[in-house]
mmCIF entry with sequence, helices, sheets and N, C-alpha, C, O atoms, coordinates in Angstrom:
data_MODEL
# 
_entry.id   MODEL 
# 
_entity.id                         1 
_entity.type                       polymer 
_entity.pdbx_number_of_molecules   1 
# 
_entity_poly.entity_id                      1 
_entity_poly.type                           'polypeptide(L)' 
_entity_poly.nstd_linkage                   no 
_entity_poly.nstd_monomer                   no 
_entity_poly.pdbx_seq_one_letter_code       
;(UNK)(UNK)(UNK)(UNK)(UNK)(UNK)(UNK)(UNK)(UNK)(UNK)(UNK)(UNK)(UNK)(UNK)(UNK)(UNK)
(UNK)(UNK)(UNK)(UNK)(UNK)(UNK)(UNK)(UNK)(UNK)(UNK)(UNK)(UNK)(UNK)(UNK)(UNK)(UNK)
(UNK)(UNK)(UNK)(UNK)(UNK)(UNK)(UNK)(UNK)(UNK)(UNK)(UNK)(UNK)
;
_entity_poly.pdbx_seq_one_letter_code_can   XXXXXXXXXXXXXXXXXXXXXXXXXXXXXXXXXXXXXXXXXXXX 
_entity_poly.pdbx_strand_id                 A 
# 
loop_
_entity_poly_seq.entity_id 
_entity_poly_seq.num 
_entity_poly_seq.mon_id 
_entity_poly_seq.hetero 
1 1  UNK n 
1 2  UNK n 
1 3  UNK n 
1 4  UNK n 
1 5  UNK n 
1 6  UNK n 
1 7  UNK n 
1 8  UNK n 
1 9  UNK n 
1 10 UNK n 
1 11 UNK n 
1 12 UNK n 
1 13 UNK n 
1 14 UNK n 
1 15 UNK n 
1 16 UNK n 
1 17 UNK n 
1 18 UNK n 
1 19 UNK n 
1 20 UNK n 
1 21 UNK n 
1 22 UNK n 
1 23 UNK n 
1 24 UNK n 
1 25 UNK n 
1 26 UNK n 
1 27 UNK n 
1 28 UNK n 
1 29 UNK n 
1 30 UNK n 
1 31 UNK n 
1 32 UNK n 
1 33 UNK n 
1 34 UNK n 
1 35 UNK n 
1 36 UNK n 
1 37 UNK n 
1 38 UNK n 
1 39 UNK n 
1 40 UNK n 
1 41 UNK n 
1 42 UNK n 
1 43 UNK n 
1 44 UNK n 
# 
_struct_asym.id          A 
_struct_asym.entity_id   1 
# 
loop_
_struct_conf.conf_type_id 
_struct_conf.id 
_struct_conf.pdbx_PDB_helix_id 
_struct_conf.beg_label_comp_id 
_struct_conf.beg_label_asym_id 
_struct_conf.beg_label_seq_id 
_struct_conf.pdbx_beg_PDB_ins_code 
_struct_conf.end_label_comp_id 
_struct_conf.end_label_asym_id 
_struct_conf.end_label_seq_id 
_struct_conf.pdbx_end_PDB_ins_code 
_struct_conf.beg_auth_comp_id 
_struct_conf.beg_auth_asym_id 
_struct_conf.beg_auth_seq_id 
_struct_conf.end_auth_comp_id 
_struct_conf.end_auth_asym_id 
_struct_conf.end_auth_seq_id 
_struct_conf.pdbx_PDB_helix_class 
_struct_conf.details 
_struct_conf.pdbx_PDB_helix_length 
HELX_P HELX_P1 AA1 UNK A 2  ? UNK A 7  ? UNK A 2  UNK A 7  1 ? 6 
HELX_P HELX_P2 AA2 UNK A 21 ? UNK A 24 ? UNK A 21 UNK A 24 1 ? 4 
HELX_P HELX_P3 AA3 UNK A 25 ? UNK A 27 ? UNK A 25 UNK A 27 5 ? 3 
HELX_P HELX_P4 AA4 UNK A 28 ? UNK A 31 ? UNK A 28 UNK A 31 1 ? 4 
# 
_struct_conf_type.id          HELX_P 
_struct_conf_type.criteria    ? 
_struct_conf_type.reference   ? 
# 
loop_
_atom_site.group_PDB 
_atom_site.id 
_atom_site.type_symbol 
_atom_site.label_atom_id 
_atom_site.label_alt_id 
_atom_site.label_comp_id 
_atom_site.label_asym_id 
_atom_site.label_entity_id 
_atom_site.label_seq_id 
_atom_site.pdbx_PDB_ins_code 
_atom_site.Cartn_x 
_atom_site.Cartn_y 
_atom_site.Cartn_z 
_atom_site.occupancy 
_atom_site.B_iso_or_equiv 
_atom_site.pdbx_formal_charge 
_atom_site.auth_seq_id 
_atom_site.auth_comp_id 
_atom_site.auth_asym_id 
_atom_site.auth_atom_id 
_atom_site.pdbx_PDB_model_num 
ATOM 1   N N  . UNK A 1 1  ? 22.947 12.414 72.497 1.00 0.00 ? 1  UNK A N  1 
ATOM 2   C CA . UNK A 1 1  ? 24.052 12.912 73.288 1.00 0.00 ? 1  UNK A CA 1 
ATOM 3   C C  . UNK A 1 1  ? 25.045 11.791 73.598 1.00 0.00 ? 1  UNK A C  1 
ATOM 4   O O  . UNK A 1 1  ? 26.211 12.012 73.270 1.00 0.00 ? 1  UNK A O  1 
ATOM 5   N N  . UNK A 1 2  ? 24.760 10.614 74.183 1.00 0.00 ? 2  UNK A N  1 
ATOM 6   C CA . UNK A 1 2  ? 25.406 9.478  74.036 1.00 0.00 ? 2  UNK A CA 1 
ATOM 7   C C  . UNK A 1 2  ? 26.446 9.047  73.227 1.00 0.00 ? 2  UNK A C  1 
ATOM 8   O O  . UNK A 1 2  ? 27.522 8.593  73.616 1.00 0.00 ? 2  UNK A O  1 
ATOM 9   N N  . UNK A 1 3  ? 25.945 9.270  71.668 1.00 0.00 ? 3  UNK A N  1 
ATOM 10  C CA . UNK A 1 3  ? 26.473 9.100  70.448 1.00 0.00 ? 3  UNK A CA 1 
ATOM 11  C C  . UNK A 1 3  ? 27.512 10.045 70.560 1.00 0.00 ? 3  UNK A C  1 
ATOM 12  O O  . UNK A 1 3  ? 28.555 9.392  70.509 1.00 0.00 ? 3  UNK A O  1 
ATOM 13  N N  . UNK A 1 4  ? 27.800 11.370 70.700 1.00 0.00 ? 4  UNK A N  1 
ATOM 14  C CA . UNK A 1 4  ? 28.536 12.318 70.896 1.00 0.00 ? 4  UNK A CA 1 
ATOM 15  C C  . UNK A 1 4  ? 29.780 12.021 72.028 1.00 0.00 ? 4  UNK A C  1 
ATOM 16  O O  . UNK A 1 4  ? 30.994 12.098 71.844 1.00 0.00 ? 4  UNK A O  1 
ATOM 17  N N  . UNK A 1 5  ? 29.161 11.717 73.054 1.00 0.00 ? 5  UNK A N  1 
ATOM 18  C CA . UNK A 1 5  ? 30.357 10.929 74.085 1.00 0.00 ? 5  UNK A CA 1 
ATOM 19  C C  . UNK A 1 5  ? 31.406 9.783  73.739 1.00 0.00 ? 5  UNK A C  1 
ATOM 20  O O  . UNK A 1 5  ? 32.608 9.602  73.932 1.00 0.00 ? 5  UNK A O  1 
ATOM 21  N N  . UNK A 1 6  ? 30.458 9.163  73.190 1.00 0.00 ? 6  UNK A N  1 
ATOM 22  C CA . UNK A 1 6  ? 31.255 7.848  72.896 1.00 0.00 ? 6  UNK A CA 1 
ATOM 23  C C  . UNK A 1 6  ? 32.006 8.679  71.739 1.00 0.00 ? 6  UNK A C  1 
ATOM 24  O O  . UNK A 1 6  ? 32.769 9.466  72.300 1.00 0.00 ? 6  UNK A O  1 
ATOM 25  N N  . UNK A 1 7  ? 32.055 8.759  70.873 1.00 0.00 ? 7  UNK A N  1 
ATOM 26  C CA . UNK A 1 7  ? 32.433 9.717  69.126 1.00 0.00 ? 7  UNK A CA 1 
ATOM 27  C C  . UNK A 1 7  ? 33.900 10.519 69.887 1.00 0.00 ? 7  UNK A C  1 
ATOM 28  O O  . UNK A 1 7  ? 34.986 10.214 69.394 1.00 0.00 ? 7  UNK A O  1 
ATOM 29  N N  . UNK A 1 8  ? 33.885 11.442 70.974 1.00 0.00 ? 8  UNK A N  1 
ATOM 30  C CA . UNK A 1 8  ? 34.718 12.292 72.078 1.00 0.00 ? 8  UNK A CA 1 
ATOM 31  C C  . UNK A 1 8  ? 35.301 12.211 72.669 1.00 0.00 ? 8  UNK A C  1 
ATOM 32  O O  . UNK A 1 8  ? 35.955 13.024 73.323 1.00 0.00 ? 8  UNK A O  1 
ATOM 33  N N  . UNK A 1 9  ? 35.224 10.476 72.605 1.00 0.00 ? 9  UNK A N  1 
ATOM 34  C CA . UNK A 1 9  ? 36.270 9.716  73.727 1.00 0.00 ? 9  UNK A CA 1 
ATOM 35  C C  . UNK A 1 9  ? 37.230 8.960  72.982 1.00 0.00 ? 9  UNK A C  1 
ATOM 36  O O  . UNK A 1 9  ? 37.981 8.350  73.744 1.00 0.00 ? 9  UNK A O  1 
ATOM 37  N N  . UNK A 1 10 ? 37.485 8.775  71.744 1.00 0.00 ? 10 UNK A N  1 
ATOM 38  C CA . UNK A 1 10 ? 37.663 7.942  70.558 1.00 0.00 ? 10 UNK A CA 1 
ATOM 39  C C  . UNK A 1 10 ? 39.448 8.790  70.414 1.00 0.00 ? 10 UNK A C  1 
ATOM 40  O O  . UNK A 1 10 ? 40.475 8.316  70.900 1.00 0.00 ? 10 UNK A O  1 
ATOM 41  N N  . UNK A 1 11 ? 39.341 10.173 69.576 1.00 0.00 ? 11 UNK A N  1 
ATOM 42  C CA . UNK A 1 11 ? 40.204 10.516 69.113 1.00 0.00 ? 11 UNK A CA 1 
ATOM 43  C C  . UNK A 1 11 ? 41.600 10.536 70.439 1.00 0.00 ? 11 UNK A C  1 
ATOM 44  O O  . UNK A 1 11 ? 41.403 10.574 71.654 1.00 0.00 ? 11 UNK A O  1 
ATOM 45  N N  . UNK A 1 12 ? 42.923 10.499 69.761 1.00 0.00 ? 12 UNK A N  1 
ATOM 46  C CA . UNK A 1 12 ? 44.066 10.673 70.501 1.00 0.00 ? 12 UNK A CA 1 
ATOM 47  C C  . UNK A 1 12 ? 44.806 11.846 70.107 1.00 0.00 ? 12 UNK A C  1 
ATOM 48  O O  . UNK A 1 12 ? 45.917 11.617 70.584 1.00 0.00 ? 12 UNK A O  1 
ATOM 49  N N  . UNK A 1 13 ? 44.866 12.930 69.544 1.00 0.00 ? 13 UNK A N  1 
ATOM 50  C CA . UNK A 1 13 ? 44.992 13.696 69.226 1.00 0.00 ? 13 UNK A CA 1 
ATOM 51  C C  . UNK A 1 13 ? 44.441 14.982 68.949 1.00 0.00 ? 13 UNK A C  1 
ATOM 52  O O  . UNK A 1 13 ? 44.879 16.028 69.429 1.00 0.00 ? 13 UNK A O  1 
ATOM 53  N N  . UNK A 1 14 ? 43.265 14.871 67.999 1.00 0.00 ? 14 UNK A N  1 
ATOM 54  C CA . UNK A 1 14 ? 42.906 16.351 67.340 1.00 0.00 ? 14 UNK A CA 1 
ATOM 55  C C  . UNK A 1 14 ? 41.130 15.861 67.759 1.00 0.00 ? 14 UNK A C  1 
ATOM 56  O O  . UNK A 1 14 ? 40.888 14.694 67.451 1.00 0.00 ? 14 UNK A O  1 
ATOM 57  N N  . UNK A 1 15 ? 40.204 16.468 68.263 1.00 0.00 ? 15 UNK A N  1 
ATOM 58  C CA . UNK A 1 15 ? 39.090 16.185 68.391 1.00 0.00 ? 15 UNK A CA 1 
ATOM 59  C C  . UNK A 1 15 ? 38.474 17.974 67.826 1.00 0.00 ? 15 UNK A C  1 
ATOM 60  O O  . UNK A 1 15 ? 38.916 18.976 68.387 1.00 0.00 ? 15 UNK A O  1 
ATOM 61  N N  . UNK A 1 16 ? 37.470 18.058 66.713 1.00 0.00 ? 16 UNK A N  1 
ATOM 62  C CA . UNK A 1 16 ? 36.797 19.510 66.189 1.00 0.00 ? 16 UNK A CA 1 
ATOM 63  C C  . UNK A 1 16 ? 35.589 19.247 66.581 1.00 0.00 ? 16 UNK A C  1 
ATOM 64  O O  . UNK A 1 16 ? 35.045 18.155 66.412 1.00 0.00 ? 16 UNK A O  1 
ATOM 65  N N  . UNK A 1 17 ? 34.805 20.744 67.427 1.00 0.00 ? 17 UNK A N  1 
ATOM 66  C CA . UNK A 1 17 ? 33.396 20.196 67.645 1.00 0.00 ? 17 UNK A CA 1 
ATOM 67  C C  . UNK A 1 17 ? 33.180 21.481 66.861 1.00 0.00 ? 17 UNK A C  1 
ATOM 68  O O  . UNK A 1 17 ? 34.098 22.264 66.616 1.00 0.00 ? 17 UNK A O  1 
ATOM 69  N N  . UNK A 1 18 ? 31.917 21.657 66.479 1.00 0.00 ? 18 UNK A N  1 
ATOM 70  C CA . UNK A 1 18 ? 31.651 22.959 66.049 1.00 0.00 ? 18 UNK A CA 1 
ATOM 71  C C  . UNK A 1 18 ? 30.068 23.456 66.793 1.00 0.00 ? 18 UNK A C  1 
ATOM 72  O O  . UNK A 1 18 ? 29.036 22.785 66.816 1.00 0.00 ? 18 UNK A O  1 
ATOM 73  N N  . UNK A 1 19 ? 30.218 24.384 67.174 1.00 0.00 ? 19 UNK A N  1 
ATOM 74  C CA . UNK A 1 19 ? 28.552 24.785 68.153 1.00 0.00 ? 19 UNK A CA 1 
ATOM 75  C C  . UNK A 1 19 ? 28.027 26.126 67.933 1.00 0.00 ? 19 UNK A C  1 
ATOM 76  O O  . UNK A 1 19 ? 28.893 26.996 67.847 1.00 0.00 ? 19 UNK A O  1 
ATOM 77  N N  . UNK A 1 20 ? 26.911 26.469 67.830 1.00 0.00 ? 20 UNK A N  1 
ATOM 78  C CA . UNK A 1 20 ? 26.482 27.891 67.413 1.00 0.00 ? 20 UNK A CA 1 
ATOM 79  C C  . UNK A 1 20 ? 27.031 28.962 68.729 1.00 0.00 ? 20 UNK A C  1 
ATOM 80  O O  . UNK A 1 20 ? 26.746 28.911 69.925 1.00 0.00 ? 20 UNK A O  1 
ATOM 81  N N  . UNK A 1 21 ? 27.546 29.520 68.296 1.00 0.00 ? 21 UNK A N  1 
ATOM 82  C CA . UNK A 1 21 ? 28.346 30.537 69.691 1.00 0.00 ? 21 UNK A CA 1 
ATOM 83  C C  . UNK A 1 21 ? 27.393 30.676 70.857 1.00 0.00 ? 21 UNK A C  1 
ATOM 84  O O  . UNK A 1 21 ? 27.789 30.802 72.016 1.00 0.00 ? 21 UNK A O  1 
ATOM 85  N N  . UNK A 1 22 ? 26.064 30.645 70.486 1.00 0.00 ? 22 UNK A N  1 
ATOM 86  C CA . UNK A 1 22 ? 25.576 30.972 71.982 1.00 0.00 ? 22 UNK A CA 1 
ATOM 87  C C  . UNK A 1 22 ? 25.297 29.881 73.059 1.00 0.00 ? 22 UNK A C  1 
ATOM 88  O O  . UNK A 1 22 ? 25.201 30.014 74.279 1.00 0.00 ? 22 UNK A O  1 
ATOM 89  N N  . UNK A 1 23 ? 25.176 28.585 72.153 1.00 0.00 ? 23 UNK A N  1 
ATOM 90  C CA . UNK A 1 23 ? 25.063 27.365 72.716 1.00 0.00 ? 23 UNK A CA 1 
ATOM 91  C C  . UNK A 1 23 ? 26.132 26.743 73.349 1.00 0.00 ? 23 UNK A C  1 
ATOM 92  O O  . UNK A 1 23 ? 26.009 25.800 74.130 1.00 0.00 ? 23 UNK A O  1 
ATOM 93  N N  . UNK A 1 24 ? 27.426 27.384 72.943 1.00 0.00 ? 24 UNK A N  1 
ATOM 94  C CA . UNK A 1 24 ? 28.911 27.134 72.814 1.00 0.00 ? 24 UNK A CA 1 
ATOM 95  C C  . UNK A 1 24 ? 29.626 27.653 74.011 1.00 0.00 ? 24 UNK A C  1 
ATOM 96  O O  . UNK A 1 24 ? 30.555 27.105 74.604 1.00 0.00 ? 24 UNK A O  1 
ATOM 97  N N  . UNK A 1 25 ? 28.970 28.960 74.317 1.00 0.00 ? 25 UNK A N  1 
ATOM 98  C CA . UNK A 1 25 ? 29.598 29.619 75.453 1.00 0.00 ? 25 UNK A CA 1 
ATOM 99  C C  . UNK A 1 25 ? 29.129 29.159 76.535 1.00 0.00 ? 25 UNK A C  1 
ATOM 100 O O  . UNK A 1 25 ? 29.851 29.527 77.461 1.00 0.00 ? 25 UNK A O  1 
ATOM 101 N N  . UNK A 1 26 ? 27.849 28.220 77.061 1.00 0.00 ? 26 UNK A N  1 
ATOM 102 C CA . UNK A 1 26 ? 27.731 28.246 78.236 1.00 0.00 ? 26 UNK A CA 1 
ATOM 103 C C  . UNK A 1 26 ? 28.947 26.719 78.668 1.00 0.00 ? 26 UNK A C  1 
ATOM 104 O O  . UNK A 1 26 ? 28.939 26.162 79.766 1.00 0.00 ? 26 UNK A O  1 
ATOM 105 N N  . UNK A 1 27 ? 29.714 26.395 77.698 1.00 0.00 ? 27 UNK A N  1 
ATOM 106 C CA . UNK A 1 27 ? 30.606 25.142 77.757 1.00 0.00 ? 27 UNK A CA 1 
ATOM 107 C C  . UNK A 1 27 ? 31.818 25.246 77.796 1.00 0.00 ? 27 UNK A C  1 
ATOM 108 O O  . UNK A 1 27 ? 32.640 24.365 78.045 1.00 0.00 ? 27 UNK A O  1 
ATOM 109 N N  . UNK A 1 28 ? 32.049 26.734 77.460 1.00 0.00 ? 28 UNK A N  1 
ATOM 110 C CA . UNK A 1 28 ? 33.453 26.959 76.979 1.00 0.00 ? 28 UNK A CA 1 
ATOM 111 C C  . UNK A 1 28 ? 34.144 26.870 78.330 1.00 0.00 ? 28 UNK A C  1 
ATOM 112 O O  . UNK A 1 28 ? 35.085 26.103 78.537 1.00 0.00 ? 28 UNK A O  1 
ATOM 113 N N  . UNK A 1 29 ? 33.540 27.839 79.401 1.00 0.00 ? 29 UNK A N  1 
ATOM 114 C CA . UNK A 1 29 ? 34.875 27.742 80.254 1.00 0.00 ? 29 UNK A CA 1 
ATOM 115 C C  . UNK A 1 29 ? 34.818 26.717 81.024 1.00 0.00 ? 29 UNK A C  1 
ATOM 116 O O  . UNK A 1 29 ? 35.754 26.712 81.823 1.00 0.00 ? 29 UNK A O  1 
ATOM 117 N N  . UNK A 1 30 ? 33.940 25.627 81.146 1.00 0.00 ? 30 UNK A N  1 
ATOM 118 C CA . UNK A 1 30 ? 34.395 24.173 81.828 1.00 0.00 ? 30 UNK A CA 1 
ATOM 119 C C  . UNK A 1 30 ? 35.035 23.162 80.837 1.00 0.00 ? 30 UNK A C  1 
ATOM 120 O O  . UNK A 1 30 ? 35.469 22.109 81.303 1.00 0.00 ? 30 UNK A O  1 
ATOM 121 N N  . UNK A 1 31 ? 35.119 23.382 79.624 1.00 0.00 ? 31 UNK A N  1 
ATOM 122 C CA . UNK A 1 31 ? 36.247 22.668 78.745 1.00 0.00 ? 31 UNK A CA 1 
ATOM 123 C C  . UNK A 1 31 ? 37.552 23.366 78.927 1.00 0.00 ? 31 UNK A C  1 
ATOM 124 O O  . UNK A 1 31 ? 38.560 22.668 79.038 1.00 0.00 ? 31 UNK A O  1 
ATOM 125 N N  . UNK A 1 32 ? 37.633 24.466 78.965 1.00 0.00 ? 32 UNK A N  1 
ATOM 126 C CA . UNK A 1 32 ? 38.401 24.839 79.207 1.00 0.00 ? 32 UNK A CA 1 
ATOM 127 C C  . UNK A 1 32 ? 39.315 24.650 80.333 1.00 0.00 ? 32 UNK A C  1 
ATOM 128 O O  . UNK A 1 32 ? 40.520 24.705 80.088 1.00 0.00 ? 32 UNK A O  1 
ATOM 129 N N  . UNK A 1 33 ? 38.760 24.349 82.024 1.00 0.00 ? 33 UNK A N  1 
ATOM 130 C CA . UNK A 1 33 ? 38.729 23.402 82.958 1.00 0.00 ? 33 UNK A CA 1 
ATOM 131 C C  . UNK A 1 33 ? 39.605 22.832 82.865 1.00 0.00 ? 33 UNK A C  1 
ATOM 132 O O  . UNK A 1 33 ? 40.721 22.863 83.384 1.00 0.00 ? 33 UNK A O  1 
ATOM 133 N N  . UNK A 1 34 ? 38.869 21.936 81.787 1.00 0.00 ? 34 UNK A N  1 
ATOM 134 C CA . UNK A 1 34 ? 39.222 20.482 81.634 1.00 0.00 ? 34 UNK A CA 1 
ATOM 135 C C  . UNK A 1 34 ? 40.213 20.203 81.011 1.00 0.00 ? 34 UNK A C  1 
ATOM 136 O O  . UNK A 1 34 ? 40.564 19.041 80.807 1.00 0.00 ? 34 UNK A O  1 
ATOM 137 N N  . UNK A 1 35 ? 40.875 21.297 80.575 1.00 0.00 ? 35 UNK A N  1 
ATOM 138 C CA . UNK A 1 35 ? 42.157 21.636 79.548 1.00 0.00 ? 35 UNK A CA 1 
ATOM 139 C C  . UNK A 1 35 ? 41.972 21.506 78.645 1.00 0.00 ? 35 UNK A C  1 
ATOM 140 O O  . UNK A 1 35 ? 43.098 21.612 78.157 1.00 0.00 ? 35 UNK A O  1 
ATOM 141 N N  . UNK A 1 36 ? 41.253 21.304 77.779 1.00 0.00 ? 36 UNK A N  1 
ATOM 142 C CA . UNK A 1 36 ? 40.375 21.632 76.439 1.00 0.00 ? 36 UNK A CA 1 
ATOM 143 C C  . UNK A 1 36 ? 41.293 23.122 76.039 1.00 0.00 ? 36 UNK A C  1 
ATOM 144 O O  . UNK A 1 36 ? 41.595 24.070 76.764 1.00 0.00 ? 36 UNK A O  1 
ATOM 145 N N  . UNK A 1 37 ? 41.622 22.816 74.333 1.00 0.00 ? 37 UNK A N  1 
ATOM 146 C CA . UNK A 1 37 ? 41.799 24.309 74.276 1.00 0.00 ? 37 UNK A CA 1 
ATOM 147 C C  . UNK A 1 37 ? 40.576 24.794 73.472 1.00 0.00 ? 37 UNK A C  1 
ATOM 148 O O  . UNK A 1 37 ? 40.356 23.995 72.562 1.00 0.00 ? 37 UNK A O  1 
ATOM 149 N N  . UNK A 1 38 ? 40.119 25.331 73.480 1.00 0.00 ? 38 UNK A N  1 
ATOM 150 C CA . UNK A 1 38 ? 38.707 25.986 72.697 1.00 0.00 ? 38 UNK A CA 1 
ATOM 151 C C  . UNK A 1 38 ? 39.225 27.679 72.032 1.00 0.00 ? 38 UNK A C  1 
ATOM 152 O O  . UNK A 1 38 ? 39.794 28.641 72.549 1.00 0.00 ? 38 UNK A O  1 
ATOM 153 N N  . UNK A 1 39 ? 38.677 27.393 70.636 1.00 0.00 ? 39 UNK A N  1 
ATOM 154 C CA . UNK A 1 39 ? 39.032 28.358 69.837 1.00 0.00 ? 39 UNK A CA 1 
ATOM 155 C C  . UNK A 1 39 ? 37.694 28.831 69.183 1.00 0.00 ? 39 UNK A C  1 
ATOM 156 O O  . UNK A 1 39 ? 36.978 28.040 68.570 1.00 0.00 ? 39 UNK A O  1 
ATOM 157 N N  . UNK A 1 40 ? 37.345 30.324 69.355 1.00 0.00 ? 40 UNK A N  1 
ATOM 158 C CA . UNK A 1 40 ? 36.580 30.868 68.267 1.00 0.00 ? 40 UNK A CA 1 
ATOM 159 C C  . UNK A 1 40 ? 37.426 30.892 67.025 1.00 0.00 ? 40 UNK A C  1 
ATOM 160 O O  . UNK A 1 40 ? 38.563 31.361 67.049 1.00 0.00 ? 40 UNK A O  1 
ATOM 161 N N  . UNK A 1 41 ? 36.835 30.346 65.846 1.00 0.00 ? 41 UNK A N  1 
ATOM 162 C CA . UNK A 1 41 ? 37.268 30.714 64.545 1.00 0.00 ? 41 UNK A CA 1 
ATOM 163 C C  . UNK A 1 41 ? 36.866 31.872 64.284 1.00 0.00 ? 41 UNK A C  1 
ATOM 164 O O  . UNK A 1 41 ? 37.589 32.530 63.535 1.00 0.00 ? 41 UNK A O  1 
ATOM 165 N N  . UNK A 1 42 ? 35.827 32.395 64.710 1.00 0.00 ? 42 UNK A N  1 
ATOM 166 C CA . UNK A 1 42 ? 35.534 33.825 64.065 1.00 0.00 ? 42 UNK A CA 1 
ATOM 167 C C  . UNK A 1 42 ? 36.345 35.254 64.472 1.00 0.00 ? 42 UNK A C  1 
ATOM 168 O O  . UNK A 1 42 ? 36.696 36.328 63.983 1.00 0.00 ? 42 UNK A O  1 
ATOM 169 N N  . UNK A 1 43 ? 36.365 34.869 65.090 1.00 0.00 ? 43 UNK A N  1 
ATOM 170 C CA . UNK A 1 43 ? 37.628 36.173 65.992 1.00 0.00 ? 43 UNK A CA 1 
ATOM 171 C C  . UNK A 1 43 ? 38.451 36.205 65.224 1.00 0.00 ? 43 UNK A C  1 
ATOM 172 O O  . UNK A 1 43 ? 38.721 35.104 64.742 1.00 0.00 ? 43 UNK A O  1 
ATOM 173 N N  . UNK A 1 44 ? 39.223 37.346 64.735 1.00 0.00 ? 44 UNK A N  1 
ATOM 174 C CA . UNK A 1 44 ? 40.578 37.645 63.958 1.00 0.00 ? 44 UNK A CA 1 
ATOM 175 C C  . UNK A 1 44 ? 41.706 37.342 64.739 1.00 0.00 ? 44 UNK A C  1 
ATOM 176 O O  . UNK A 1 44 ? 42.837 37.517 64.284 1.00 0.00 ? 44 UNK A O  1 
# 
């Protein structure tokens, strides 16, 4: 997890995480918070 933080803190622009949707949702709406924009790709 560490590795992931540090990796998250790096980019200035474009940061892609990718997470299995169910693991994904319990994060979404505190990134979101955080002003994160968070996108399902699967949704049309």
């Amino acid at each position: 997890m560490q590795l992931v933080v540090v990796g998250a803190t790096r980019p200035t622009h474009l940061l892609v995480l990718a997470a299995h949707r169910d693991c994904g949702k319990r994060y979404a709406a505190g990134m979101v918070d955080a002003g994160w924009d968070v996108r399902d790709l699967t949704e049309h």
